[in-house]
C-alpha positions in Angstrom: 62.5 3.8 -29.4 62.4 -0.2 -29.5 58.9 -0.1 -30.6 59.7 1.8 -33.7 62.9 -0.2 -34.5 60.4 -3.3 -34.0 58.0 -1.5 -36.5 61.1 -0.5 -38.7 62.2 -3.9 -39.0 58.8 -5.3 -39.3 57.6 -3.4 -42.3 61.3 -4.2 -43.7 60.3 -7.8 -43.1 57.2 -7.6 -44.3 58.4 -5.6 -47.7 60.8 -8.3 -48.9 58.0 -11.0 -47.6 55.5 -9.3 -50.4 58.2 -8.8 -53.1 59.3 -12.4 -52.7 55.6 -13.8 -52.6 54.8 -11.9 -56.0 57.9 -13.5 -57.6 59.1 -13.2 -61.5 55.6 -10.8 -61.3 57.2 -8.7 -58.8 60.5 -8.7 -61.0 58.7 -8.4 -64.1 56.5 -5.5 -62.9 59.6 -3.3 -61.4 59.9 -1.5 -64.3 56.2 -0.1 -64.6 56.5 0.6 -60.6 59.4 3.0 -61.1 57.1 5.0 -64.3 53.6 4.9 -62.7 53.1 6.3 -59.0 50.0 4.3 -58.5 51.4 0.5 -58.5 53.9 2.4 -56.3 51.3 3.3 -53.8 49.3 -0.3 -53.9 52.3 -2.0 -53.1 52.9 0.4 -50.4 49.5 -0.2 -49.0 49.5 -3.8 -49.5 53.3 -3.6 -47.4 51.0 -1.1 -44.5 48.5 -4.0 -44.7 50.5 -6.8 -43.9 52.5 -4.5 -40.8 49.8 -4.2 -38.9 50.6 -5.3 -35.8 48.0 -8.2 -35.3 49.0 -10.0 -38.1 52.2 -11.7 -38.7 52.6 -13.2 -42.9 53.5 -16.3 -43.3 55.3 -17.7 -46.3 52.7 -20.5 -46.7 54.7 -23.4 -45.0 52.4 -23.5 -41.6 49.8 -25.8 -41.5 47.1 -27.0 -39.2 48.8 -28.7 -36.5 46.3 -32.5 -37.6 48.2 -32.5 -41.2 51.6 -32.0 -39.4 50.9 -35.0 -36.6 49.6 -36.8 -39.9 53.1 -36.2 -41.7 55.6 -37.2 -38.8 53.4 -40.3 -38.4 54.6 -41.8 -41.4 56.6 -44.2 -41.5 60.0 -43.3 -41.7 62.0 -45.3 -44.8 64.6 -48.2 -44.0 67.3 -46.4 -45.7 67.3 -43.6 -43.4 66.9 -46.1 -39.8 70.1 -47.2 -38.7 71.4 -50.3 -36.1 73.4 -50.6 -33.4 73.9 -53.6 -31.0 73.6 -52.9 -27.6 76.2 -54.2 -24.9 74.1 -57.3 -24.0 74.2 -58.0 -27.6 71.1 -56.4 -28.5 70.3 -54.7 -32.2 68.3 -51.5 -31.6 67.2 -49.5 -34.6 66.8 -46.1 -34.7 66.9 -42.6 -36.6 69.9 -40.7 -36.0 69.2 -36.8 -34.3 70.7 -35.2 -37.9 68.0 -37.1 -39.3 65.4 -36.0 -37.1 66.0 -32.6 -37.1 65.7 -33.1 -41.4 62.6 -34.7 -40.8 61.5 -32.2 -38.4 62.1 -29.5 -41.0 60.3 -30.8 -43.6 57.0 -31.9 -42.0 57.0 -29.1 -39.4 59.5 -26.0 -40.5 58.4 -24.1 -37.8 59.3 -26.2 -34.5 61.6 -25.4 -32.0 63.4 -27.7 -29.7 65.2 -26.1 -26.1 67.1 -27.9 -23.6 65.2 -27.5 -20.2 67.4 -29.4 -18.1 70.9 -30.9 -17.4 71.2 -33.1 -14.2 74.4 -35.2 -13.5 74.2 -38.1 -11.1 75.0 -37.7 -7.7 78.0 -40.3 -8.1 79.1 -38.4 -11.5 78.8 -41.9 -13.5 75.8 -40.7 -15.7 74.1 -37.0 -16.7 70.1 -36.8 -17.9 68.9 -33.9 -20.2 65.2 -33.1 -20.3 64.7 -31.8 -24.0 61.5 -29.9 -25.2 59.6 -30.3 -29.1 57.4 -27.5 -30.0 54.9 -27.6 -33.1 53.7 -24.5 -34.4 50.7 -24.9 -36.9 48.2 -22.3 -37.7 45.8 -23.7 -35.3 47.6 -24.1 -32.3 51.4 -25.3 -30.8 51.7 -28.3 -28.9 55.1 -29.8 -26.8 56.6 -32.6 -26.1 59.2 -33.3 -23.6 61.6 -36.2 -23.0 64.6 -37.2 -20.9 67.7 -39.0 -22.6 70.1 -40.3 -19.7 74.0 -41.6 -20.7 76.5 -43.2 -18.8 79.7 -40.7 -18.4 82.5 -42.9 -20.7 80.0 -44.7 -22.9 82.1 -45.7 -25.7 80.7 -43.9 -28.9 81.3 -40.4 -30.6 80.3 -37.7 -28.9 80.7 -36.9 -24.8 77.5 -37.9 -22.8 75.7 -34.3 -22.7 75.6 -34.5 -26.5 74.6 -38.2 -26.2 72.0 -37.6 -23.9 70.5 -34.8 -25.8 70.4 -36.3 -29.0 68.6 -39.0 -27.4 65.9 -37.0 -25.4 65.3 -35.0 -28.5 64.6 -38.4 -30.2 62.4 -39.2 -27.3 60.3 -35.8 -28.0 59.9 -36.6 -31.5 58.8 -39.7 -31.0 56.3 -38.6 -28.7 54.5 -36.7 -32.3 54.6 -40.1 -33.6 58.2 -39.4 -35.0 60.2 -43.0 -35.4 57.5 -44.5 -33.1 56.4 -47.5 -35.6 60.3 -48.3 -34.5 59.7 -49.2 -31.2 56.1 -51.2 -32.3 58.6 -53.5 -34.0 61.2 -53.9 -30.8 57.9 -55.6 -29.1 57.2 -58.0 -31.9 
């Protein structure tokens, strides 16, 4: 029964994928597919073609994973890197997660990012988050993990779990080459 509501919703899927790839055609052509059977049948053939269980359509947004590393390797524009001064006194510049996550669905609309851990400090002064990238490109998917760790009462917005996350998901991105000509400028 779950198989055929997978294949149900599939071939649903897979109809409004066609109809929306075909366009104005598609919309301009309705009216000869409800007077002649046979563009009736093609479509519904070309609908059966694309179910088929071995292959999934894509709406032409996945790329090789090389010209998606190429993309997030870019350097990212001043206006969009922000500052803050560290308690010693410190600027750091960096890409806020909102950002990120922008960036992220531009260049490479078919990642995913999962929290994989939460740890808090044995004393209860600080909390770490592990936080995993994943690139899906029509060659292969790659991850990245990274850990963001925050002091519990760190003046800021947010509470340090969201803090910490936003920062190992940072990390991760970074790790694609995401914001990473940032920290080749900290060392000069």
């Amino acid at each position: 029964m779950a198989s055929s509501l997978v294949r149900s919703t599939r071939y649903t899927l897979v109809k409004r994928f066609i109809l929306f790839q075909r366009g104005a055609s598609a919309q301009a052509a309705s009216s000869s597919f409800s007077s002649t059977g046979t563009s009736n049948i093609q479509r519904e053939k070309d609908v059966n073609a694309y179910a088929d269980e071995d292959s999934v359509p894509t709406s032409g947004i996945s790329r090789p994973l090389s010209e998606i590393l190429k993309e997030l390797n870019k350097k990212v524009p001043d206006s969009l890197i922000r500052v803050r001064t560290e308690a010693d006194g410190f600027p750091i510049k960096y890409i806020p997660w909102h950002v990120i996550n922008r960036i992220m669905n531009l260049h490479a609309p078919e990642w995913s990012g999962e929290v994989r851990s939460m740890t808090y400090s044995a004393d209860g002064n600080s909390v770490s988050v592990v936080y995993r990238v994943t690139l899906y490109g029509t060659d292969a998917e790659i991850f990245r993990e990274s850990t963001g760790t925050v002091s519990i009462g760190e003046p800021g917005f947010g509470d340090a779990v969201q803090k910490a996350e936003a920062m190992a998901f940072r990390r991760a991105c970074a790790r694609f080459g995401l914001g990473l000509h940032l920290y080749h400028e900290e060392m000069a």
